[in-house]
C-alpha positions in Angstrom: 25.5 20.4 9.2 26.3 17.2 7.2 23.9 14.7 5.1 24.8 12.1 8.0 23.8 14.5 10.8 20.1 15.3 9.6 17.1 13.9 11.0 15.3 11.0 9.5 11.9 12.9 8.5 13.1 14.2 5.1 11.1 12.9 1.9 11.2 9.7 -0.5 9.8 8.9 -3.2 9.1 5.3 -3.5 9.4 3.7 -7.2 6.2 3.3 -9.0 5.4 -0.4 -9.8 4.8 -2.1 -13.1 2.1 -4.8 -12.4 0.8 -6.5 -15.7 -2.9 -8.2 -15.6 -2.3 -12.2 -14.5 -6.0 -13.4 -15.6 -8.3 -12.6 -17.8 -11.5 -11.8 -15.7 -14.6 -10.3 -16.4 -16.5 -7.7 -13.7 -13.0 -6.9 -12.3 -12.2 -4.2 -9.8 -8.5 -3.5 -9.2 -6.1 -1.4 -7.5 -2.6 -1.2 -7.3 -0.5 0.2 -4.9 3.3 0.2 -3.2 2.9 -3.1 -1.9 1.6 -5.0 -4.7 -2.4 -5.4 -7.1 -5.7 -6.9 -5.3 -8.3 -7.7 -7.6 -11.9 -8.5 -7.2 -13.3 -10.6 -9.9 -16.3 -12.3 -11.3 -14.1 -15.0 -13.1 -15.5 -16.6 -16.0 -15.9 -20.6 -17.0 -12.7 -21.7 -18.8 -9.0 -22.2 -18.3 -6.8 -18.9 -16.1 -3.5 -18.3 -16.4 -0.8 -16.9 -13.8 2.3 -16.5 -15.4 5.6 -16.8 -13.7 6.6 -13.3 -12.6 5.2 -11.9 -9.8 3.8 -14.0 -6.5 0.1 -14.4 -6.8 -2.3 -15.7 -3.8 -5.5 -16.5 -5.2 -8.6 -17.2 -3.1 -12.3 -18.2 -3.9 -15.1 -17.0 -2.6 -17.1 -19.6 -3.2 -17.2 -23.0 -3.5 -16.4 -23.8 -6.8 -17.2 -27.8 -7.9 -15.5 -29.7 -10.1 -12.5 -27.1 -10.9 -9.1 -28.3 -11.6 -5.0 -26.5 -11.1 -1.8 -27.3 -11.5 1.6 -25.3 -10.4 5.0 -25.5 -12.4 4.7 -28.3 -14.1 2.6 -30.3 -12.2 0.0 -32.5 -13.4 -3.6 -31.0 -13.1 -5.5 -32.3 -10.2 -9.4 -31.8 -10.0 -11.2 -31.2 -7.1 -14.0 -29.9 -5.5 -13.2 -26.5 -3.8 -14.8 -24.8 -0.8 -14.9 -21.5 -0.1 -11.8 -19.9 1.1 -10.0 -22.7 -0.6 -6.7 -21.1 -2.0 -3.5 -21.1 -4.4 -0.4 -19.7 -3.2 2.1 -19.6 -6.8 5.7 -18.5 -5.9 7.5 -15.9 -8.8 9.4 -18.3 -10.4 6.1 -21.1 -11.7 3.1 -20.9 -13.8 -0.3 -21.6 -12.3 -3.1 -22.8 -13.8 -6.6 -23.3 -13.0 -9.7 -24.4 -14.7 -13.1 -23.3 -13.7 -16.6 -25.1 -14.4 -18.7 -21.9 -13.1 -18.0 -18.5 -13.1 -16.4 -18.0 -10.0 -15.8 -15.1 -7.2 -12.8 -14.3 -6.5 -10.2 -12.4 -5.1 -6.1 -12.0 -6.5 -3.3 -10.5 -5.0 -0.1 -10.1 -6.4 2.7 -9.5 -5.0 6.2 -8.0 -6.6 9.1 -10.0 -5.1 10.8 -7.0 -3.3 6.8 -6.5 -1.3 7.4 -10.2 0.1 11.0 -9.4 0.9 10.4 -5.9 2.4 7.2 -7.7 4.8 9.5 -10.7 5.7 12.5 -8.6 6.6 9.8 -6.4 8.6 8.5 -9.6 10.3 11.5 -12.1 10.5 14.6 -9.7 10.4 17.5 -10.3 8.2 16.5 -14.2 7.3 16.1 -15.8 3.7 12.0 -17.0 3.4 11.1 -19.5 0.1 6.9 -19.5 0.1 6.0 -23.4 0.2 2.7 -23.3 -1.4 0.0 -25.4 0.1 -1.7 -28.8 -1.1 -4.4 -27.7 -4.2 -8.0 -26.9 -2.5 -6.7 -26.6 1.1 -8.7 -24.1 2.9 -7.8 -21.2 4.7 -10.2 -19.4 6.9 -7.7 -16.3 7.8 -7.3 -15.5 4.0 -10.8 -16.0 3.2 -11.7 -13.1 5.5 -9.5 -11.1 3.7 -10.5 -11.6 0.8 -14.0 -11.0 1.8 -12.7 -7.5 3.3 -11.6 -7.0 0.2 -14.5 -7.5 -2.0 -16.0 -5.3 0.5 -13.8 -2.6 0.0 -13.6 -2.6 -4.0 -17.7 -2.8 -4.4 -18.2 0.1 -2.3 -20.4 2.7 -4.0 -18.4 5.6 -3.0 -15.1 4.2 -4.6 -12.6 2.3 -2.4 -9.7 3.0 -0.4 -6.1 2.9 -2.0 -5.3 2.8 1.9 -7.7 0.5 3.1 -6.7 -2.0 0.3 -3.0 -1.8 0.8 -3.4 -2.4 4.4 -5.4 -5.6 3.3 -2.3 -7.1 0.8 0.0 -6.0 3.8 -2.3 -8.2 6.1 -2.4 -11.3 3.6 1.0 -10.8 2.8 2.2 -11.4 6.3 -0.2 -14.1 6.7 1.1 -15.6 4.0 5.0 -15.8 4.8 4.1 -16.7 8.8 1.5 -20.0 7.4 3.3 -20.4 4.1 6.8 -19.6 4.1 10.1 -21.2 5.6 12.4 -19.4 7.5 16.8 -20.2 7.4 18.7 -18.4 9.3 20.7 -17.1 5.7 24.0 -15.5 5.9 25.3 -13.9 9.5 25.2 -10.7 7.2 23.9 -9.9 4.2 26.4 -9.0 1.1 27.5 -5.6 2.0 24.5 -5.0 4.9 24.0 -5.4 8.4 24.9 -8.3 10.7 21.3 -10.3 11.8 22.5 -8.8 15.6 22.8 -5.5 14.7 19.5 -5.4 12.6 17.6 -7.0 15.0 19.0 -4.5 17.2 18.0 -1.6 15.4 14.5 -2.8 14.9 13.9 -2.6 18.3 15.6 0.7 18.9 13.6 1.9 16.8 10.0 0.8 17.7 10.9 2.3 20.9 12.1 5.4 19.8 9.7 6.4 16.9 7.9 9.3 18.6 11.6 11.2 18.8 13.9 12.7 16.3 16.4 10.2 15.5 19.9 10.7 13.2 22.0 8.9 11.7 24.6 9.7 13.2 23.0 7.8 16.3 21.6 5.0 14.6 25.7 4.5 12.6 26.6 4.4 16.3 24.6 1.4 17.3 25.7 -0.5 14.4 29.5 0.5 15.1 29.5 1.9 11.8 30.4 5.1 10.3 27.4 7.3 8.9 28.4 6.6 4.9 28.8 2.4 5.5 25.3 2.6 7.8 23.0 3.8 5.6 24.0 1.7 2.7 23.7 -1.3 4.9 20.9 -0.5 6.1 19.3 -0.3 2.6 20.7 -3.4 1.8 18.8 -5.1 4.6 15.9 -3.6 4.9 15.3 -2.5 1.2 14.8 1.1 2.2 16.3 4.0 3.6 16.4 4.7 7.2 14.4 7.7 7.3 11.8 5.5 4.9 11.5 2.9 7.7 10.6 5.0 10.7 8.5 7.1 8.5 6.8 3.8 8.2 6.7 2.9 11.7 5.2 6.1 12.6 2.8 5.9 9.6 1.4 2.1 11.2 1.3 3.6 14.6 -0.6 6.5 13.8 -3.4 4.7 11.9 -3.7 2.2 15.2 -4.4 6.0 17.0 -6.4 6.8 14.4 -9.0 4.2 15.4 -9.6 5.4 18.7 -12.2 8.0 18.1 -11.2 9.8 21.7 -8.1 11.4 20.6 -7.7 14.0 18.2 -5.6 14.3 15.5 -3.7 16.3 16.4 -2.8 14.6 19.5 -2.3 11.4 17.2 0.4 13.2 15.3 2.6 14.2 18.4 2.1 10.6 19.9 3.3 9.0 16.3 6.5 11.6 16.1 4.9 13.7 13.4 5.5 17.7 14.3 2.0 18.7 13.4 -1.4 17.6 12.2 -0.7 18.9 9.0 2.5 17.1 8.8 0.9 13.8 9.4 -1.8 14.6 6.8 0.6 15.3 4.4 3.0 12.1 5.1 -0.5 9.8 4.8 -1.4 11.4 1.6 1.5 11.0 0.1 2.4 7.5 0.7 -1.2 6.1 1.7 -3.0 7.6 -0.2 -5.6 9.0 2.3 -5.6 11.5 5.1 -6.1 11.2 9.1 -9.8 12.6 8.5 -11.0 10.5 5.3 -9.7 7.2 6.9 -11.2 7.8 10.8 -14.4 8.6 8.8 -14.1 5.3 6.6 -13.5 3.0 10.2 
């Protein structure tokens, strides 16, 4: 049997990522995970930096008098800013802000392949730019986030790696749906898949998660042959084909997981896994948590 004829369930290993500290905080709580750092902090009084690498939504969680920010190059503006009020700085500026008080508040940054990968997942194959809001706007949806959040990283028992992961995937996509505008792009990314084709196999795939799927099958839809499908596939998508349905079965089975009434293993035949321990195993190793530890965490 060939490379191209195998199912899509063998294993990846997905790239460890390099986030560097954005602010200085005090009384911070941090994790880190594939899709990018959330940070709950106690921010002191005084001037915060966000340099210009990574994307970076910050949101207060309180109000916060008197504090001024700027973005790029922009001239400072001062303000009065409510709870849930919230900065949304793109990779390529520096932010600044200025606090009066010691503020709450919650960070999440993003590398720019996490936006891409949640915007090709939402949008297809399209270019997104993030617009960032006026200074001080408020944004209830992100607020409650970031209050999930501070929930999750003050828990005594320790937090979730899962659980906060989930809640930068949630922002994220917030984020690029309120924040972000869409072009069409190219008909095709350079060397990947036309927008028809992708969108194509996007659905095919959402259908078709519970079954065993090649790539022999998918290279057909496309109309391509095994070799040029999978690197086109990579291209648009920013991961493997047998990394993206393991995904999709991954997201499906936690939604499973949250009705108590089935078991799990039940929830691992309905999500395409071949056994309960075969789920466990895929959510431990690229959620960091197992079927048991997060139904007992809902």
């Amino acid at each position: 049997m060939t490379s191209s004829e195998h199912d899509l369930d063998a294993g990846f290993d997905p790239p460890e990522l390099d986030l560097q500290s954005v602010c200085s905080t005090t009384d911070e709580r941090t994790i880190a995970t594939q899709r990018g750092r959330a940070t709950y902090s106690l921010m002191p009084p005084g001037l915060h930096t966000f340099e210009a690498s990574e994307h970076v939504v910050y949101v207060g969680l309180e109000a916060a008098p008197g504090m001024s920010a700027s973005l790029g190059g922009g001239k400072a503006e001062r303000y009065d800013a409510a709870a849930g009020s919230i900065i949304i700085k793109p990779a390529h500026l520096e932010a600044r802000l200025r606090l009066t008080q010691a503020r709450e508040s919650a960070i999440f940054v993003y590398p720019g392949d996490s936006l891409k990968e949640l915007a090709r997942q939402q949008f297809g194959p399209v270019e997104t730019e993030l617009t960032p809001p006026p200074l001080g706007m408020r944004d209830d949806n992100a607020l409650r986030v970031a209050q999930l959040l501070k929930a999750e990283l003050t828990k005594k028992e320790g937090a979730s790696p899962f659980h906060v992961e989930q809640l930068i995937a949630i922002l994220g996509t917030h984020v690029l749906h309120a924040y972000a505008t869409r072009t069409s792009g190219p008909e095709q990314f350079k060397g990947g898949l036309s927008r028809q084709s992708a969108q194509k196999l996007q659905k095919f795939l959402s259908i078709n998660l519970t079954r065993k799927i090649s790539v022999d099958e998918l290279a057909a839809l496309a109309k391509l042959s095994p070799k040029h499908f999978t690197q086109a596939f990579s291209r648009t998508f920013g991961m493997a084909p047998h990394r993206y349905l393991l995904d999709l079965r991954l997201d499906h089975a936690t939604r499973l997981l949250s009705d108590e009434v089935m078991t799990i293993a039940e929830v691992a035949y309905l999500s395409g896994f071949s056994s309960q321990s075969h789920l466990t195993a895929a959510m431990r190793k690229y959620r960091g948590t197992t079927p048991t530890r997060f139904r007992s965490s809902i």
